[in-house]
N, C-alpha and C positions, 0 to 999 in steps of 0.2 A: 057626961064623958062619952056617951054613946055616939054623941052629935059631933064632938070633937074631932073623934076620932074617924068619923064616918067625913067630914069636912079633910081631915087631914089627909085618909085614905085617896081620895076627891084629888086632891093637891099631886099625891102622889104619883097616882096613876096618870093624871094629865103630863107631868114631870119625867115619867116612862116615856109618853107614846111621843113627846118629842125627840128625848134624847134615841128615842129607837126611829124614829124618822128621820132625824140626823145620819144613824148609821147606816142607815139605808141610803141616803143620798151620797154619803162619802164609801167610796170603793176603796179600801187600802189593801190592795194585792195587782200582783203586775199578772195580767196572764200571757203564756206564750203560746204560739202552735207552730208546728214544723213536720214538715209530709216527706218524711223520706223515699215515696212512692213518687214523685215529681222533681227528679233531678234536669237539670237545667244547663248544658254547656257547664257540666261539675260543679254546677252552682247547686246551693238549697235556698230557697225563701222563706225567713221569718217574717211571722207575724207577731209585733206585742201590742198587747191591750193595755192602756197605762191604767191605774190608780188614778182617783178624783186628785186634779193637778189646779188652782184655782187661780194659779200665775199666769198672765198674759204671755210671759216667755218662759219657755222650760230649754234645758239643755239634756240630750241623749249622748250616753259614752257608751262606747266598746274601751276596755280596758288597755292601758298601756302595758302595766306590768300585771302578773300575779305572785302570789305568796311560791315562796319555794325556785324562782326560776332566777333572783337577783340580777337582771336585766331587761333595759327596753325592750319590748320587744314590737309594740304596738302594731295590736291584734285590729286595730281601725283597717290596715291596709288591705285585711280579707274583705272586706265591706264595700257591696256599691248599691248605687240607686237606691240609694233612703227616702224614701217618700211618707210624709204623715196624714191623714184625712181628722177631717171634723166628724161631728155623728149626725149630720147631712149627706156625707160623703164626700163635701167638698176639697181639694185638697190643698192644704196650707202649705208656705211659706217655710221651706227649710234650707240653712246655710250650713255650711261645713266648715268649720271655725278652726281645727287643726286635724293633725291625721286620725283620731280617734274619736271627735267631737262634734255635734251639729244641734245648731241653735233652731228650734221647732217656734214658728209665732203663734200667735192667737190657741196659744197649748190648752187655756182654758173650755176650748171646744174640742180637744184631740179625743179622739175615738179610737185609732189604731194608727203604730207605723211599721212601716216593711220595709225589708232590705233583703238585696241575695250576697250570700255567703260563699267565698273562695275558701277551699280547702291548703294546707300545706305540704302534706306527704310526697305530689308528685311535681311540687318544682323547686324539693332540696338538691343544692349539689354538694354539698358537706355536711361536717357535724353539726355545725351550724351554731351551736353554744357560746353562747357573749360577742356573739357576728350579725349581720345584720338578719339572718337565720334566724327562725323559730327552731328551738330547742325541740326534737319531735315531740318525747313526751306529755309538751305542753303544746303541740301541733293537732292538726285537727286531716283527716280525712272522709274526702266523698268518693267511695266508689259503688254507681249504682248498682244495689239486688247483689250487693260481697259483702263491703265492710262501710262503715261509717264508725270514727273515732269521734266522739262526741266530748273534746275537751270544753266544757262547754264559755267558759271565757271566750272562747275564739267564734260564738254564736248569737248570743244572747247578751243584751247588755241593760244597762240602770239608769234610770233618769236622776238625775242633781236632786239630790236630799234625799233619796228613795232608799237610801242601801239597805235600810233596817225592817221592811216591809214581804209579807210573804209571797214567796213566788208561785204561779199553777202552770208547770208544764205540760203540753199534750203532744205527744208525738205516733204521728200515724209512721206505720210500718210493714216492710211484706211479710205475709206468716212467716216466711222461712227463716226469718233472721231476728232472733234474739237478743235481747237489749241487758248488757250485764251490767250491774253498778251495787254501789250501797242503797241506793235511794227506793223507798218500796214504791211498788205499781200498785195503783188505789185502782186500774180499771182490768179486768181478769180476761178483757179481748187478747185472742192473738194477733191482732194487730193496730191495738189503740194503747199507748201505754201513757199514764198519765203520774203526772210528781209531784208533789206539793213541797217545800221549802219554808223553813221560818224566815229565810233572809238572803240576799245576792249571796252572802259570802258561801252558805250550806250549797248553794246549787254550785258556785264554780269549786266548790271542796269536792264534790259528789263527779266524777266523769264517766259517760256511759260508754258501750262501746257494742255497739249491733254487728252482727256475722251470723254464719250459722251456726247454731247450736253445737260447742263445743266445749266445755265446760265439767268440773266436777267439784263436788263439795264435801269435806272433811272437817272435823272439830275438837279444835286442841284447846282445853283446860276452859270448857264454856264460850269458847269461841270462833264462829262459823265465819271459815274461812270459803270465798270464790273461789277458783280458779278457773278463767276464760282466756282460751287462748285462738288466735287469728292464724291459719298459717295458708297463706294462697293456698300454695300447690300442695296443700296435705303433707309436708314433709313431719312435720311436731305435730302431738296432738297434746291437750289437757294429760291424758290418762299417761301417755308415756312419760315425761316431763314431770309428773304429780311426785313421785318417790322424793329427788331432790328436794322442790318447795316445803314437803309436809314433815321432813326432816330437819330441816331449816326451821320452821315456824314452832317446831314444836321445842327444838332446843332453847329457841330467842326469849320464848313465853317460861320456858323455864330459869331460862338468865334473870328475867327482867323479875322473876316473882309478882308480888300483888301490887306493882307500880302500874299495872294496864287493865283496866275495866271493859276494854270496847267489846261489845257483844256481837260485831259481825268487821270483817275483813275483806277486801274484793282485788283480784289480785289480775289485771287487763295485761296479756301479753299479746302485743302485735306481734309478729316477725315478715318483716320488711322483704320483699320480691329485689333481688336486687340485678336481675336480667333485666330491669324495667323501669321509670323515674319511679321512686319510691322512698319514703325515710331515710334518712340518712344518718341521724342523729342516735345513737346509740344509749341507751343509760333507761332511767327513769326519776319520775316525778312525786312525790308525795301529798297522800291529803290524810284526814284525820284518819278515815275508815278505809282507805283504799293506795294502789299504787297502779301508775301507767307506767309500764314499760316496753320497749321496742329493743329488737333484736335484728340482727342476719338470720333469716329465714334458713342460710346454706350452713349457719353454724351445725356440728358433728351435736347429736345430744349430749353427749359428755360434757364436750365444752359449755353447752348453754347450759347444762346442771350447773357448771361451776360460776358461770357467771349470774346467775340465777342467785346462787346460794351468797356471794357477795354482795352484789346490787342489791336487789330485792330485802334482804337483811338491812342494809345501808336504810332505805327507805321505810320499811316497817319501822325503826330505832327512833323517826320521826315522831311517831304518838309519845311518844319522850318531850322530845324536845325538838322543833318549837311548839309541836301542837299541843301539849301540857303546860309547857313552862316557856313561858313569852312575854314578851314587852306590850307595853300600849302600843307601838308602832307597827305591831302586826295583828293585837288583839284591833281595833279601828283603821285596817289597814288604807290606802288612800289607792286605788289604782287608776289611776290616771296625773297623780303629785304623789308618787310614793316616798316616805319619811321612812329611810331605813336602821333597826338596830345595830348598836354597836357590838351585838353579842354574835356575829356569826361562829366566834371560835366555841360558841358550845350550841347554837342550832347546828351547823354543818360538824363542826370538829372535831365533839364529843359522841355524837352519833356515828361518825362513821369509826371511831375510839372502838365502839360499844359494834358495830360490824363487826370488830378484829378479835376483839377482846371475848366477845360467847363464842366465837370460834374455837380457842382455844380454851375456857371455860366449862364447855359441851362435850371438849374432844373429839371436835370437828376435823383440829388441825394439832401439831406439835409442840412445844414448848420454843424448838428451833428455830420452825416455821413462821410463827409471829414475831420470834425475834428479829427475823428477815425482811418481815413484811415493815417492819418501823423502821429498818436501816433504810430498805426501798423509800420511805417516807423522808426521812431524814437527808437522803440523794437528791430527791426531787424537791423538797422544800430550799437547801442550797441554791438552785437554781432561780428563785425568787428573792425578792426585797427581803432581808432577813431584818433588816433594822428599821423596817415603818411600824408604827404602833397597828396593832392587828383591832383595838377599838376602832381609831381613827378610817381604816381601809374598810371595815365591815360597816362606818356610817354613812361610808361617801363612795360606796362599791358602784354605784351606777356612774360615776363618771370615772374619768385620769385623770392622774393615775393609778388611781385605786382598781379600777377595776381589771386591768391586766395581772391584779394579783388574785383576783378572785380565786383562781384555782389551789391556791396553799390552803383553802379552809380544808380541805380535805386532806392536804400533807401536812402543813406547821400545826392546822386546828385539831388533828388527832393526834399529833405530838402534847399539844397541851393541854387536853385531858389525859393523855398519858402520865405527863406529871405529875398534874393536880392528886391523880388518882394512885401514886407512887406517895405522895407527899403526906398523904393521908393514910395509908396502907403504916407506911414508917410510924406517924404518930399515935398511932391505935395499936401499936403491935399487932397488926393485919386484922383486928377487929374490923375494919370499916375500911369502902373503898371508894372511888368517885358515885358504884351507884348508889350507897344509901344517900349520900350526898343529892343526888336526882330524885331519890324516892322521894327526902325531907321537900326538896322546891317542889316537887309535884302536889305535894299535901297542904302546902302552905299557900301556895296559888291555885292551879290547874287551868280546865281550857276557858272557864271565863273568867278571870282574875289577874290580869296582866299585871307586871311589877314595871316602876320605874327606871327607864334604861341606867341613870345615873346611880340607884341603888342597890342594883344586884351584886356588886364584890363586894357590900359592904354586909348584907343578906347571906353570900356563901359564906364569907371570912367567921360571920357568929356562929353558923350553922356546923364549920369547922374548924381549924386551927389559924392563927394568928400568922403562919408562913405561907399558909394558902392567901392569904391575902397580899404578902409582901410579890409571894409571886407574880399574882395579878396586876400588882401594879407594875413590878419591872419588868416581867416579858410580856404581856400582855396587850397593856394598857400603853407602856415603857416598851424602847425600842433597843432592848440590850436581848441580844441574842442568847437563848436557852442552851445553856452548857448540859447537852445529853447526857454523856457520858457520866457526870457527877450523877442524875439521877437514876440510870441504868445501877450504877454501883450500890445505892441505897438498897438493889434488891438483890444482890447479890452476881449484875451480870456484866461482863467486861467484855472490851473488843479481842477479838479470836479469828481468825481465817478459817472459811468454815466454806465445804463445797458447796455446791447448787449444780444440779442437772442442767447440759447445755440442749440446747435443740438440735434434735437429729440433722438439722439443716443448715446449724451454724457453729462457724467453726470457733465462733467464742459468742458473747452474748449480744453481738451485733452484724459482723462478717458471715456471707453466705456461702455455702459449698454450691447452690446451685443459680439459674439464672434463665429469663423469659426472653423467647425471640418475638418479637414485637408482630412479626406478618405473618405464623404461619400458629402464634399465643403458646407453642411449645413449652415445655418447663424444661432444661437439660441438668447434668451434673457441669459443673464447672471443671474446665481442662486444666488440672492444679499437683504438682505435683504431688501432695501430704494430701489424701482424704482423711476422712475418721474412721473408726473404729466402725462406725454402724455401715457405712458401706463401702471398704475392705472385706467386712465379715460378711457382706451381701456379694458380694462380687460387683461392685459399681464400680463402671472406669469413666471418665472425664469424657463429655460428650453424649452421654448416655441420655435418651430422651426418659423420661419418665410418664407413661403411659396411664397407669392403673396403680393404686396402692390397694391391697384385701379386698380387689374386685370392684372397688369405688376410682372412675377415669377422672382424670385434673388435666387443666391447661392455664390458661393465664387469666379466665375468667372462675376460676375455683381456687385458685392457689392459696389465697385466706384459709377458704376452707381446708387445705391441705393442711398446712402450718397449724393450725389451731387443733387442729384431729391427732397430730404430731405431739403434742405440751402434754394429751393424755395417754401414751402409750409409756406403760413400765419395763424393765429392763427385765428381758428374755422373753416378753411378749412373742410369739408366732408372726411373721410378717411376710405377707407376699407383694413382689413388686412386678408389675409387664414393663419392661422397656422396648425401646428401638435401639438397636444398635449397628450401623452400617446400611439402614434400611430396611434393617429385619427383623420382628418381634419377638424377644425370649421372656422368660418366668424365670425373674431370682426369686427363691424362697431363702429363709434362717429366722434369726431369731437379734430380737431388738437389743442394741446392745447402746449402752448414753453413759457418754463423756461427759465426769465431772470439773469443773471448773473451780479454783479457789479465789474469794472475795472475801473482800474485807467484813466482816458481821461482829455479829454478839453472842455469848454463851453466857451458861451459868459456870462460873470457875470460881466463885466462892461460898464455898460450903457451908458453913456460920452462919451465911444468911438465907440458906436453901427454906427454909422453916415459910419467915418472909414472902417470898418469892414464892411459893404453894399458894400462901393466903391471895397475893397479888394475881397469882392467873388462873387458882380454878375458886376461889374463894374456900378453903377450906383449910 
């Protein structure tokens, strides 16, 4: 036995040192390096080192689409002078096969390829979303020794078959600027930071964002939250800003209860220089552990707390859905042939439901207030295709005419979680509401366990009642338009004319009191006979230049900012104004006075079902 086993030993060990020389001769990792310290005419150059490739032809992609941004965008066009070498150094034969794609030959000998990389931040001229525009958040910026937006899809790309294989990033950098993301740094230099990846998909989930160190860190119910924030001219910082986010994060995680396990959060705020080419695309992006968002730098902080406190909530809502509970067509996504799901009305729909819904949930906001915020949705969903099947439009969103409705997943898709979530509230006598509904698919799937696009209504319908299902089919699926109104009533609330505060600047919810002179960018009052109430009570007469508001000057390059500064003053607020008037500079002072407006909305007016209608918006 001693011999046998000494023979077999023998066998084995030789059986080893193969299969360990095999692994030794096959590389299965891509590595990349990127020198942020060598910008280039606003260029960067990559370098990647492929994986043992043993095909005579390989094909290199820079992605067309990514997860989350439901359009072409083809990130190829930032790409030039791709060039590949052998490990001679010689350098092979590369064609360019479409805007994203390039056929590398003799790949069998590739040792390294490079390309330099165009940024997008400074040649937006609009929002740019489902245009021929990169959406910023999914936009990438090079500004040498300030910022680098490291969306990293718009940098680094994957050889044909490769997707599943781990990535090594190295990225050289100036001490002064700090590299913020999910992803940890395995190298502890000030200015080598290095990343390891299981897979393509973790690195473009993971976005970095280098600036100076500006950044703070808090942790809500086990989970460390970034916050890095970009702002040129120092206008926002992290720490001023932090109040609203950490109020927001912490309400969210308390809506959501134990449906979120993630152990770290990273939360990338640009804000956009807008004296200068710069972003232009406003909003943000979603990944499993993190969000990019992009702002007006000139935004009032108040305003950008608020819009802070919706976006960013919108995006967080994401680790929900899709990045919990998703299809094969986003768990194996395809980015360069992307196969889109039928489900956007509960990726985008439900999520942005669940923005509105902890709102008032938290007691962030009023009972009134979000009743507002759905008639708002219900106004603008009108304006769209109300009778295309919204399966059909969310599977074929990349072309027309589906894709001109893309923007209802956020108005008709949060109306129909509002349903769903009404429809369910009723049959439970408020025991249960869309989120346990997310909890139950998050437990049954999660992020690696994709369900079949064709069998998810048939999955919620078991999971809930037999009318959540008929729903699905006839508004959802079915292109018979959602009768609101029936399901507002199920909770006790009916249409009502109900005020809303107008803008101190207009005279109903679209007409101006005042008006910009193009050559000299003045802001004046308009010469009208009826002003309002707020400036009558200021002494403004028609004509009146508008010089300074509480010591802050405006002209026709700040007037955004003016208006947005405006939405956050309350009624009897202290206001001081500088004008010109006749040529000559005076101070009105008093106090802020806003005209209400009545619109059509919703209240609670049935009492009977007040009970209901508790359970439905704080859960209780």
């Amino acid at each position: 036995m001693k011999k046998l086993f000494l023979f077999a030993f023998t066998i084995a060990s030789v059986l080893n040192y193969n299969v360990s020389a095999q692994k030794k001769a096959t590389v299965q990792e891509v590595k990349v390096a990127i020198n942020l310290n060598e910008v280039k005419d606003d260029k960067l150059m990559v370098t990647i080192t492929p994986p043992t490739i043993t095909a005579t032809e390989t094909t290199f992609h820079i992605p067309k689409t990514v997860p989350g941004t439901y359009s072409a965008d083809n990130y190829g066009k930032l790409i030039e002078d791709v060039k590949a070498y052998s490990k001679s150094g010689k350098e092979l034969t590369v064609t360019k096969t479409d805007e994203n794609s390039w056929k590398i030959s003799n790949s069998n000998t590739l040792a390294k390829v490079t390309y330099w990389v165009n940024d997008t931040y400074d040649t937006e001229t609009g929002r740019g979303f489902g245009k021929d525009e990169i959406f910023s958040p999914a936009g990438t910026n090079i500004d040498a020794g300030k910022n680098f937006m490291l969306n990293n899809h718009g940098f680094i790309g994957y050889f044909e078959g490769k997707l599943d294989i781990p990535y090594n990033v190295t990225i050289q950098h100036p001490a002064t600027l700090f590299g913020s993301t999910s992803l940890v740094d395995l190298n502890k230099s000030d200015t080598i930071d290095n990343f390891k990846t299981d897979r393509y998909f973790e690195l473009v989930d993971n976005p970095i964002m280098y600036a100076k160190p500006d950044y703070v860190t808090f942790t809500v119910d086990g989970m460390e939250i970034l916050f890095s924030v970009y702002s040129a001219n120092g206008v926002h910082t992290a720490k001023s800003l932090l109040a609203d986010l950490e109020k927001t994060m912490r309400a969210q995680k308390a809506f959501l209860g134990p449906i979120n396990n993630n152990k770290k959060y990273t939360v990338l705020l640009y804000l956009s220089d807008m004296s200068k080419p710069d972003a232009k695309g406003f909003g943000a992006l979603e990944h499993h552990t993190s969000t990019t968002v992009v702002f007006p730098e000139m935004m009032p902080a108040s305003a950008l707390g608020e819009q802070i406190k919706d976006v960013v909530s919108h995006e967080f809502f994401h680790i929900v859905t899709p990045l919990s509970i998703h299809s094969k067509e986003i768990q194996y996504f395809d980015y360069n042939n992307p196969k889109m799901s039928k489900h956007l009305w509960m990726y985008e729909g439900v999520t942005e439901y669940f923005a509105n819904l902890f709102q008032v949930n938290q007691g962030l906001i009023n009972a009134d207030e979000f009743y507002q915020r759905m008639q708002s949705k219900i106004n603008n969903a009108a304006t769209m295709n109300d009778t295309m099947s919204f399966t059909e439009m969310s599977a074929n969103v990349l072309v027309q005419p589906y894709k001109d409705q893309y923007l209802n997943v956020y108005e008709k898709g949060a109306l129909i979680g509002m349903c769903i979530d009404i429809i369910i509230r009723e049959k439970s006598n408020g025991a249960r509401g869309i989120l346990d509904l997310m909890q139950k698919l998050s437990k049954e799937f999660g992020p690696n366990k994709p369900f079949n696009d064709d069998e998810l209504f048939a999955k919620i319908t078991a999971l809930t009642y037999p009318e959540v299902g008929a729903f699905l089919a006839t508004h959802v699926a079915g292109t018979t338009p959602i009768p609101y109104d029936e399901y507002f009533a199920k909770v006790g609330v009916n249409k009502a004319k109900v005020g809303v505060p107008v803008n101190p600047f207009l005279k109903d919810q679209s007409t101006p009191y005042i008006t910009v002179n193009g050559a000299t960018k003045e802001i004046s009052v308009l010469d009208t006979p009826q002003l309002n109430d707020f400036m009558t009570g200021l002494g403004l007469k028609g004509g009146d230049v508008i010089v300074a508001i509480n010591g802050t000057n405006y002209n026709l390059d700040t007037i955004y900012d003016m208006i947005m500064t405006s939405q956050t003053w309350k009624a009897d607020d202290p206001i001081t104004i500088k004008i010109k008037r006749g040529g000559k500079e005076q101070t009105l002072t008093g106090k802020v006075k806003l005209a209400m407006d009545e619109v059509e909305g919703y209240q609670l007016t049935d009492t009977a079902k007040e009970k209901l209608n508790q359970a439905w918006l704080t859960g209780k």
